[in-house]
Each structure stands twice: as C-alpha cells, then as structure tokens.
C-alpha positions as CSV (number, residue, x, y, z in Angstrom):
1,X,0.0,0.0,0.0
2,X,1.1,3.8,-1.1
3,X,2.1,5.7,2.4
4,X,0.7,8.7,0.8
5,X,-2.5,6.5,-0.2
6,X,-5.8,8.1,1.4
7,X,-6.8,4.7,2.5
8,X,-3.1,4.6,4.8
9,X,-4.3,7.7,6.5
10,X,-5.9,6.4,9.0
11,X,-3.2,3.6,10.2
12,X,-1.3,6.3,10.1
13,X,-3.1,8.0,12.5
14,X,-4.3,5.2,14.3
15,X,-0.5,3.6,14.5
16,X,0.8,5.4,17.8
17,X,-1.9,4.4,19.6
18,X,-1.7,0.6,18.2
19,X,2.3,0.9,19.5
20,X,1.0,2.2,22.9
21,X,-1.6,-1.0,23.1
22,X,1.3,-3.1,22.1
23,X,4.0,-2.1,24.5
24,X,1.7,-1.9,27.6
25,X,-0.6,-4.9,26.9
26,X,0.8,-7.5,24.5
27,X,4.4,-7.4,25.0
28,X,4.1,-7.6,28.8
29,X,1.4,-10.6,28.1
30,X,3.9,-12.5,25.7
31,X,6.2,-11.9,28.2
32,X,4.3,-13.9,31.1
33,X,3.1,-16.6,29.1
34,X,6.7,-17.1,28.0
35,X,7.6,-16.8,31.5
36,X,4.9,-19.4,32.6
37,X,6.5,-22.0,30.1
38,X,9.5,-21.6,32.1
39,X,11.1,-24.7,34.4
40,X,11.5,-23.6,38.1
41,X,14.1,-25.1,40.5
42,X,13.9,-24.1,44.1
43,X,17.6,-23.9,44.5
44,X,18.4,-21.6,41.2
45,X,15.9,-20.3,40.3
46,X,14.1,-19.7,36.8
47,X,15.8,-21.6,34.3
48,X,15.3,-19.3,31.3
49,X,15.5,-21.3,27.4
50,X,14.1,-24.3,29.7
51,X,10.2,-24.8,28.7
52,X,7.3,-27.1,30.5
53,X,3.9,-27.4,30.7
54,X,4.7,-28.7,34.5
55,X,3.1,-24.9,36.3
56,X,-0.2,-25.2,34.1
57,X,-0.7,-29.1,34.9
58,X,-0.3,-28.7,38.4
59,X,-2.8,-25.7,38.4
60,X,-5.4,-27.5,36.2
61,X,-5.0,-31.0,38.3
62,X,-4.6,-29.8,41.8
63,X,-7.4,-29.3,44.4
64,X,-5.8,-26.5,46.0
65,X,-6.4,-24.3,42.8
66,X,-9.6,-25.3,42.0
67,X,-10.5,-24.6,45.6
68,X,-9.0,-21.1,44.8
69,X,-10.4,-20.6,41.7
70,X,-13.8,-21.8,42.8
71,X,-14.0,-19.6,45.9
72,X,-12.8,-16.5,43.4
73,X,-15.4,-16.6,40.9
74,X,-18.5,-17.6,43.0
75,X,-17.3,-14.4,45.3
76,X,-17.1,-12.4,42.2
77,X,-20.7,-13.4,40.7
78,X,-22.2,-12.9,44.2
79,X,-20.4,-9.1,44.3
80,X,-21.8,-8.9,40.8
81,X,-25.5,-10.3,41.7
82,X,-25.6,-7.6,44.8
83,X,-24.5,-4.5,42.7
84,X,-26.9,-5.2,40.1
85,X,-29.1,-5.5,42.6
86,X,-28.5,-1.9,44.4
87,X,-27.0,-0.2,41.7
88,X,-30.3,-0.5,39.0
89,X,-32.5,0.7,41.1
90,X,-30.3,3.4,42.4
91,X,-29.1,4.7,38.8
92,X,-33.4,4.4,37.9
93,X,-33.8,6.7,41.0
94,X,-31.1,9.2,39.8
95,X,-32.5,9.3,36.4
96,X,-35.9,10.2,37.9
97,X,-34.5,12.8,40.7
98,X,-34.4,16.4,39.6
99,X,-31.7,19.0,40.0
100,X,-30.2,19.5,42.7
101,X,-30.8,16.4,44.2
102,X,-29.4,14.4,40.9
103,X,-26.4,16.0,41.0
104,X,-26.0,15.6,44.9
105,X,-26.4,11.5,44.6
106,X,-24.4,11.1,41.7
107,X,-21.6,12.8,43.8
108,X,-22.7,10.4,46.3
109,X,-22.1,7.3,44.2
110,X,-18.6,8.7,42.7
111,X,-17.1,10.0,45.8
112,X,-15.8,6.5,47.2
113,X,-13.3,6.4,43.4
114,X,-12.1,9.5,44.8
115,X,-10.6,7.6,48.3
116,X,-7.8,4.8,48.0
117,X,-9.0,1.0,48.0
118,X,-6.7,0.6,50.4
119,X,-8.1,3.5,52.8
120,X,-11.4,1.9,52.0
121,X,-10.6,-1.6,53.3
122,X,-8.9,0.0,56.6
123,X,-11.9,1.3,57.4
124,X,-14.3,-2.1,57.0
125,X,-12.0,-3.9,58.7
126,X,-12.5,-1.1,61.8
127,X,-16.1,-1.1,61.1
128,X,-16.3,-5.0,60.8
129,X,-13.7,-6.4,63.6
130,X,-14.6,-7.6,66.9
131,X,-14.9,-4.3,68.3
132,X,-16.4,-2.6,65.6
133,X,-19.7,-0.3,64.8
134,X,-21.1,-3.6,63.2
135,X,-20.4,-5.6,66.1
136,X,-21.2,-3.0,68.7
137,X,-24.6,-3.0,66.9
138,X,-25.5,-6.0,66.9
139,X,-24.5,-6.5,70.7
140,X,-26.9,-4.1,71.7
141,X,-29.8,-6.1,70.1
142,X,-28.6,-9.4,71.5
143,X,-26.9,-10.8,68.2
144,X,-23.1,-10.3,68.4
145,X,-20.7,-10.6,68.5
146,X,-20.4,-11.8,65.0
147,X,-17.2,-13.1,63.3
148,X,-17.1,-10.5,59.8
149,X,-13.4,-9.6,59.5
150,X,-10.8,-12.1,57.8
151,X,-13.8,-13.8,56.0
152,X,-15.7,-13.7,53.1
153,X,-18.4,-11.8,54.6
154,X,-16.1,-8.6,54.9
155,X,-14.4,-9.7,51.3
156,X,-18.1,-9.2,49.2
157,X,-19.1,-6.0,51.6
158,X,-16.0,-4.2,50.8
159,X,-16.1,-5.8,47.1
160,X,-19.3,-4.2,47.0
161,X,-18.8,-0.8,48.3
162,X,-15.9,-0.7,46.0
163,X,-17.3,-1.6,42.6
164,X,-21.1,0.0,42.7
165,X,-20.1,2.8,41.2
166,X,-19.1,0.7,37.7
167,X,-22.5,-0.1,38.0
168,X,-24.9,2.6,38.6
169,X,-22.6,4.5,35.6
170,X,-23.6,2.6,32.7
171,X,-27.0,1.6,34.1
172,X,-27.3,5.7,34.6
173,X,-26.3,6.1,31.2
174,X,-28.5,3.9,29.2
175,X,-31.5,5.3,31.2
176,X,-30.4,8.8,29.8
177,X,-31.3,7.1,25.9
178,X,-34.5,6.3,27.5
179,X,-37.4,8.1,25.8
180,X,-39.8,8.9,28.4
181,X,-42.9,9.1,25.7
182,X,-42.6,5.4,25.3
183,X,-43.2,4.7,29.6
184,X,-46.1,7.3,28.9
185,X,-47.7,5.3,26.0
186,X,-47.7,2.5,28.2
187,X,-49.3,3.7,30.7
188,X,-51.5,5.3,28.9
189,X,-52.6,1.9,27.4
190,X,-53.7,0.5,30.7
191,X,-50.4,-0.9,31.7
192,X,-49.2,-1.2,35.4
193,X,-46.2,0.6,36.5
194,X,-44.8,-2.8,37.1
195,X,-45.1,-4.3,33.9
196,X,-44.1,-1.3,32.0
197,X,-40.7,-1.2,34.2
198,X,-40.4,-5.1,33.3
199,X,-41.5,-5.2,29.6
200,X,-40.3,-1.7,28.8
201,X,-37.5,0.0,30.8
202,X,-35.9,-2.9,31.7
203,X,-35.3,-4.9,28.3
204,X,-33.6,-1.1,27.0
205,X,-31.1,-0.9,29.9
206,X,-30.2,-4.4,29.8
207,X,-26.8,-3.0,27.5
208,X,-25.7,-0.8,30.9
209,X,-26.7,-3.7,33.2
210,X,-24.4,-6.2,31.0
211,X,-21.8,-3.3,30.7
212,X,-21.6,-2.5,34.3
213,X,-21.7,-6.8,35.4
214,X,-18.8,-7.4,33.2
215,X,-16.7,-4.5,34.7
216,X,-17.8,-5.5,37.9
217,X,-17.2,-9.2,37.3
218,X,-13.5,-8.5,35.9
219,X,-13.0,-6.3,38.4
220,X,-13.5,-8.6,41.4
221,X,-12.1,-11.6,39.9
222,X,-8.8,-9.9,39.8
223,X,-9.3,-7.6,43.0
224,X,-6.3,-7.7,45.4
225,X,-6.3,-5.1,47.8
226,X,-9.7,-6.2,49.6
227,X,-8.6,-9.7,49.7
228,X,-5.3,-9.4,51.2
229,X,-6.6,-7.0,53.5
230,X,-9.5,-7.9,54.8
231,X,-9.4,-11.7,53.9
232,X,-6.2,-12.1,55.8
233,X,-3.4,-15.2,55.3
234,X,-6.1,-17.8,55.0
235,X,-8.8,-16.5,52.9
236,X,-7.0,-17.1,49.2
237,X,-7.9,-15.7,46.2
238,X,-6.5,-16.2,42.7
239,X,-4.8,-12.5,43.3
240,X,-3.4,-13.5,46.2
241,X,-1.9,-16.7,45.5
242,X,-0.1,-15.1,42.2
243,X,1.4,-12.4,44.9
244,X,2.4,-15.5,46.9
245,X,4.0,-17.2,44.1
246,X,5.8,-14.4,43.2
247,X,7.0,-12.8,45.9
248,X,7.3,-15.3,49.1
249,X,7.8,-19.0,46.7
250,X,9.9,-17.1,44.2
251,X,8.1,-19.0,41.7
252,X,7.4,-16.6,39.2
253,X,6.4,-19.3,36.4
254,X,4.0,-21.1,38.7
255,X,2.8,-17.6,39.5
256,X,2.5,-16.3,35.8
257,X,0.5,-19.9,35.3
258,X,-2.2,-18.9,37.6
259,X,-2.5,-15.1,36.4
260,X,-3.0,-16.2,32.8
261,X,-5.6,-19.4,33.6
262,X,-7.3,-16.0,35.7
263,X,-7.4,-14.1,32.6
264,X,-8.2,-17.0,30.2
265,X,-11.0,-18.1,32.6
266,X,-12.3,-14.5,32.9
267,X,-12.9,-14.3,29.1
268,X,-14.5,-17.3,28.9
269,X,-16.8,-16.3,31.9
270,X,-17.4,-12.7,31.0
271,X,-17.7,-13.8,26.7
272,X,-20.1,-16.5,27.7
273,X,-22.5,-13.8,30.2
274,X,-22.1,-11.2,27.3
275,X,-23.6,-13.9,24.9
276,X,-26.1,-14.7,26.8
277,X,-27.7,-11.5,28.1
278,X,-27.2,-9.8,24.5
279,X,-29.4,-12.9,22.9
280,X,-31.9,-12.2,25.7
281,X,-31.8,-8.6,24.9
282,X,-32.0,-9.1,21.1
283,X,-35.2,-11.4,21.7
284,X,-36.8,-8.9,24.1
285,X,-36.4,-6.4,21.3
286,X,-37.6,-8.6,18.8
C-alpha cells in the first residue's frame, strides 16, 4: 500500500496508539506466558530457554487451585448479583431525581473512586472487627458478636462498596437514551407501573446492566487489595496466590500460570454472560 494512499491515512493516524496498546498490553502478556512456560528449580531459580507445561498441569490437576479458583469466581458473581441488585435501582432513582438532588447523589455514588481502596478496606475492617460499629450493633440487640473480619463476609461488603459505582454508571447512562414518551404510551394503554418497568424500561437498559456486570465481574475476579486485607493469610484468592507465588515462593512461572488461567477463565466467563444477556436482549427487542 502507497504511504501517501488516502486509505493509509488512518493507520497512520491510528499507529501510535496501536504501539502504545502493544507495549503496555501485548508485549508484557507475551512476556508472562513465556515466563509461565519456564522450568523452576527451588535452588536456582528460573531456568530461562528451559520450557514445561509442569506450572499449568499442576494448576489444572490440583485441588488446591480449584478450591482457589472456585472460591474466586462464585465471590465475584455474588459481588456482581448484589451491585446489580442496588445499583439499577439506584441509577433508575437518579435518572428520575431532579436537580439539585441528581447531582448531589451522583456525587454520592462517585465519591468512594475518589478515596484509596486501600483506605477503603482500613476502614471495614474497623467497622467490621470484633470491636467494631457492626459488632457493637449487633450487641446491643442481643446478636453479636459476630465473626465479619478475615472472612468472606467482609471480602463481598467491601467488594461491594468498591465496585457499585461501575454499575450505577452505565446503568445511569443507558437510562439517559430512555425516551420517556414510550413509559407514557404504556401507561396510557392500561399498563401497570410494574409491567411497564419489566417489559419496557428494563429490556432497554439491559446493554448498561451487562456493561456494568462485566466491569464489575472483571474487576472482582482480579481484586487484590480487599482480599489481602480484609481476607487475611487464609482466605485465598487467585490474586493473592499469584502475589504469593511471586514474591514469598519465588516462583514466578507457577505464578504467571495462575495469572494467565485467571485471565483466560475471565474471558471465557465474562464472553459466555455477554452472549447470553445480549441474545436475551435481542429477543426482548424482537
């Protein structure tokens, strides 16, 4: 192809952006999964130019992982489950409020991005340890104490707080494309407000609800920070075991392993839900 060809304008406008993607996303990639084909002795080291598929059978065939792995995604899907749960109604009841009130709540919703996740997860652990507001709570009504912190109770609460913001977003958003005649028309043909939110709002926001799961899903799968912190040694999740690997067992090919079945499974998990939920969405559409 001519350089000067109108057709090569646009890779070359689009090439320093394509070299950006490459350097920070698939070189480091290449890089792992040749890493993760890597031997590993104990007593030297990596062995670099030595290959095996040794880290990814012992990840596929052992119990431990899948234990790991297991405990990962149903945590994930649960966080998911809840924030779709809070955050669709919430971004419906934003799109409803007026001003000022909208713009209060939605600075409501985004203020937590604004704070560290690691300042976050400080504070539920004070709120959620033995001697915490939770617990103090509960005593008084005859409950507690209850055992939150370093389990996966305080794992999905903090999980939660973190990532309902990526949901009420694009929920938020594809309310806004909502035309409010067509609610009105249904109504005005004798339907409940029930079935017009079920047969009518809902089937058009089903893109932000399948946005905002899959950023939420992705995002908890992979989450560190609240694990490790409010989790503690023996609470493991895939995040956690890769920072293991790498930096206590100095087995960064093991390690590397385990981050890339995390990815691999991710896509399969987030391509399948995406499927799914878009040939729902299609159908309700007709």
């Amino acid at each position: 192809m001519n350089l000067l060809h109108p057709r090569a304008v646009p890779w070359w406008l689009s090439g320093p952006a394509l070299v950006l993607f490459a350097a920070l996303l698939l070189v480091p990639l290449a890089l792992t999964a040749v890493l993760s084909l890597n031997m590993f002795d104990p007593a030297t080291g990596v062995k670099a130019g030595t290959f095996t598929l040794e880290h990814y059978a012992q990840v596929f065939t052992d119990g431990y992982y899948h234990a790991i792995f297991w405990r990962t995604f149903w945590m994930a899907a649960l966080v998911t489950l809840i924030c779709v749960l809070i955050g669709a109604p919430e971004a419906w009841i934003l799109s409803r409020m007026g001003k000022p009130w909208r713009t209060i709540l939605l600075l409501v919703v985004l203020a937590p991005l604004l704070v560290s996740v690691v300042v976050r997860a400080f504070g539920w652990s004070l709120l959620l340890g033995p001697e915490g507001l939770v617990n103090g709570a509960l005593r008084r009504i005859g409950i507690g104490p209850v055992k939150m912190l370093y389990t996966e109770i305080a794992v999905v609460v903090a999980l939660v707080h973190v990532m309902l913001p990526f949901m009420v977003i694009p929920v938020w958003t594809s309310l806004q494309k909502l035309d409010p005649g067509v609610e009105n028309a249904a109504l005005s043909l004798q339907a409940t407000p029930l079935t017009t939110l079920r047969r009518i709002v809902l089937p058009q926001v089903l893109p932000g609800i399948l946005s905002g799961s899959l950023i939420v899903f992705g995002l908890a799968a992979s989450s560190f920070a609240i694990p490790g912190l409010l989790g503690g040694r023996r609470l493991k999740m895939v995040a956690t075991v890769v920072y293991d690997e790498y930096l206590h067992a100095l087995n960064w090919p093991l390690g590397a392993a385990i981050a890339l079945t995390l990815l691999l499974a991710n896509l399969v998990v987030m391509l399948s839900y995406h499927r799914l939920l878009e040939g729902h969405y299609k159908k309700a559409l007709g």
